[in-house]
C-alpha positions in Angstrom: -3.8 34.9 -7.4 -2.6 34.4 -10.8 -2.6 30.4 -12.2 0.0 28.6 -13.7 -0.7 26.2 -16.4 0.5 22.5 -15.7 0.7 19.8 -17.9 -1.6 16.6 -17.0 1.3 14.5 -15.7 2.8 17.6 -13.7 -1.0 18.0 -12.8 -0.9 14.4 -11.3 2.1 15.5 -8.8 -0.4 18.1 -7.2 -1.7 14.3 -5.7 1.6 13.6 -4.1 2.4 12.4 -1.1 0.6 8.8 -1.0 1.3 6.2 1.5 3.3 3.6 0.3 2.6 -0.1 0.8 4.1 -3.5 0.5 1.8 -5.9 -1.4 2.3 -9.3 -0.8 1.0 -11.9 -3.2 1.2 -15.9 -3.8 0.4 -18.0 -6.6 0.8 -21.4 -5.6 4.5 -21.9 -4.1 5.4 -18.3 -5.1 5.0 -15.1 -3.1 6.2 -11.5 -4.2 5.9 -8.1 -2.7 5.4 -4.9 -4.8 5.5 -1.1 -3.5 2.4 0.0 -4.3 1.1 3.7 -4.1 -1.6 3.6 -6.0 -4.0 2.5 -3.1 -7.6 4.0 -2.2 -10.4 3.1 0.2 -13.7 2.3 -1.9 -16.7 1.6 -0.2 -17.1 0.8 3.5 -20.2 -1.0 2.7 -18.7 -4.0 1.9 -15.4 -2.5 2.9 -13.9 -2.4 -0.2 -10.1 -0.7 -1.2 -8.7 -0.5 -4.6 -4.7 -1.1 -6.0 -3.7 -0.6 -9.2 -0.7 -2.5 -10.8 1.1 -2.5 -14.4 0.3 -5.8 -16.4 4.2 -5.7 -16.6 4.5 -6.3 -13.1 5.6 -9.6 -11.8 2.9 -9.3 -9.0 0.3 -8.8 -11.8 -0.2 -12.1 -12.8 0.1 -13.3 -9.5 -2.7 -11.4 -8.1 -4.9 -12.2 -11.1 -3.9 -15.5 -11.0 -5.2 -16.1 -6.9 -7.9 -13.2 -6.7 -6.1 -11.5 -3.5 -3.6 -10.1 -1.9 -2.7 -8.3 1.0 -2.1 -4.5 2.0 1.3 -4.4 4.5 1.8 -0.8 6.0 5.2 -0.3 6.8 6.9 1.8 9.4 9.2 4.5 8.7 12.1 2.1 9.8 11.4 0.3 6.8 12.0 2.6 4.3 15.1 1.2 2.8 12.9 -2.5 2.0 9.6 -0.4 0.8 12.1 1.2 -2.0 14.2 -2.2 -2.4 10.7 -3.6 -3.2 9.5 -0.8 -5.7 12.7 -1.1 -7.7 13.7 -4.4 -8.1 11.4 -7.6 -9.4 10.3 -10.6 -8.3 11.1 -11.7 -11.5 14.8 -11.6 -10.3 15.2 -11.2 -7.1 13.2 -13.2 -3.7 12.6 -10.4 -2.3 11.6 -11.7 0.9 15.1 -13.0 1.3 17.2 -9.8 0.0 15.1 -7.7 2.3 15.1 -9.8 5.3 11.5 -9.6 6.0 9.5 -12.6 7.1 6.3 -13.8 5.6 3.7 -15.0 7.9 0.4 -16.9 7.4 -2.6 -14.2 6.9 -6.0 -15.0 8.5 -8.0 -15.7 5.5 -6.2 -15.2 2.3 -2.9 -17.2 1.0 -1.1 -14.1 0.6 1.4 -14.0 3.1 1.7 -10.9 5.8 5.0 -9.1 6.4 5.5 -9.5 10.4 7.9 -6.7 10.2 5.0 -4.1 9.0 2.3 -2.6 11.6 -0.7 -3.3 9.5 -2.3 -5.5 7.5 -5.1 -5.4 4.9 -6.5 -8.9 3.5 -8.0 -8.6 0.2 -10.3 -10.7 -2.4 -10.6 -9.2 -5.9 -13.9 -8.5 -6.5 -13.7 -6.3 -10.2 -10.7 -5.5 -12.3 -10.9 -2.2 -13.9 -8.6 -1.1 -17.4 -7.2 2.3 -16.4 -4.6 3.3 -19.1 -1.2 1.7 -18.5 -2.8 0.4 -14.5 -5.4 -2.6 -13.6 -7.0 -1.5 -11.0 -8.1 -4.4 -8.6 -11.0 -3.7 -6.6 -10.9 -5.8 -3.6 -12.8 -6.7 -1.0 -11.3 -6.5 3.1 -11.5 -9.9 4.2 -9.8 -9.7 7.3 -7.4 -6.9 9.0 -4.4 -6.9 12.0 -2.3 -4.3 13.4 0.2 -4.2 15.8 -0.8 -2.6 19.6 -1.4 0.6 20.1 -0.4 1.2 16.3 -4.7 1.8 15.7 -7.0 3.0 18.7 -10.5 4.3 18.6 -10.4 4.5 14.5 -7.8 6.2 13.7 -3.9 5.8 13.1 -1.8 6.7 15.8 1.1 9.4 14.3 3.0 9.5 17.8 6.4 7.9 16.6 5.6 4.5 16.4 3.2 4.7 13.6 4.9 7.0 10.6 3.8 6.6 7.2 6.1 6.1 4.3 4.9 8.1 1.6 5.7 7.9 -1.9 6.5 11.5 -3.5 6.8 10.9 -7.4 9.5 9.3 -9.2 11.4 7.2 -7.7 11.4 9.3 -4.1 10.1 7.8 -0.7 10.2 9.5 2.4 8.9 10.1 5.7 6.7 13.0 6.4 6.9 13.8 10.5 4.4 16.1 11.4 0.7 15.6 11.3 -2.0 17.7 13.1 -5.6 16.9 13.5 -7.8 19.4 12.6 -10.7 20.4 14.8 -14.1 19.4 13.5 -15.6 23.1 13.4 -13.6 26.6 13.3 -15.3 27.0 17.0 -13.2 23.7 17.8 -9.9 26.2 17.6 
């Protein structure tokens, strides 16, 4: 089959869909919560995961202000307050209040949890990495939660109650329904 040149940035789209989080940060009295999609595991020895964030961003400081922050995975009935977060800024709004979503104490970090969210990722930055117009903060997993029967023998349940938001490019979010494991070997079929 015949290729069709792409530039690099309509290269990156090839990457697209990502799961979409909601960050949570505190410095001092102050928390925030960012969209992020720029999230990958690292390592799993320590277990290790990796954000990356515009210096822009009001969470930026924040975050390299405390050393942490926390990974919230949201359910697909919170897709309006994933794109509310990735739109607007701490800067100006409380987003905790416009949303509606409750901050909780975390186990181990200050960074507060969102209770409304099924899963929960406690982080300590452990390396901060330049990458063009991104930090990346490479961050240790401190401590982790998830709601019941949201994550069962390792994996993520996809039966309704445990949909991903995915972020598609731009300014898109959505909810992709279907997802099939694969069998481990072609005799598996």
């Amino acid at each position: 089959m015949e290729k069709k040149s792409l530039s690099p940035i309509q290269g990156k789209l090839l990457c697209y869909p990502v799961t979409a989080a909601m960050v949570t940060c505190a410095d001092g009295d102050e928390k925030n919560i960012i969209a992020i999609t720029f999230i990958a595991p690292v390592t799993s020895k320590p277990p290790m995961v990796m954000i990356s964030v515009a210096p822009e961003r009001h969470s930026y400081n924040m975050i390299k202000n405390s050393g942490e922050f926390v990974i919230n995975i949201p359910g697909p009935e919170l897709l309006y307050e994933t794109q509310f977060v990735g739109r607007k800024s701490g800067r100006d709004f409380d987003k905790f209040k416009e949303t509606g979503l409750t901050a909780i104490p975390a186990q181990v970090v200050k960074a507060p949890l969102i209770e409304e969210c099924w899963g929960h990722i406690e982080c300590k930055v452990v390396k901060e990495v330049d990458a063009g117009i991104h930090t990346m903060f490479i961050a240790e997993i401190v401590a982790a939660s998830a709601n019941e029967g949201c994550f069962e023998n390792s994996i993520v349940l996809g039966d309704g109650h445990a949909k991903m938001i995915s972020f598609l490019g731009g300014n898109k979010y959505g909810i992709i329904e279907r997802c099939e494991l694969a069998p481990m070997t072609k005799e598996e079929n």
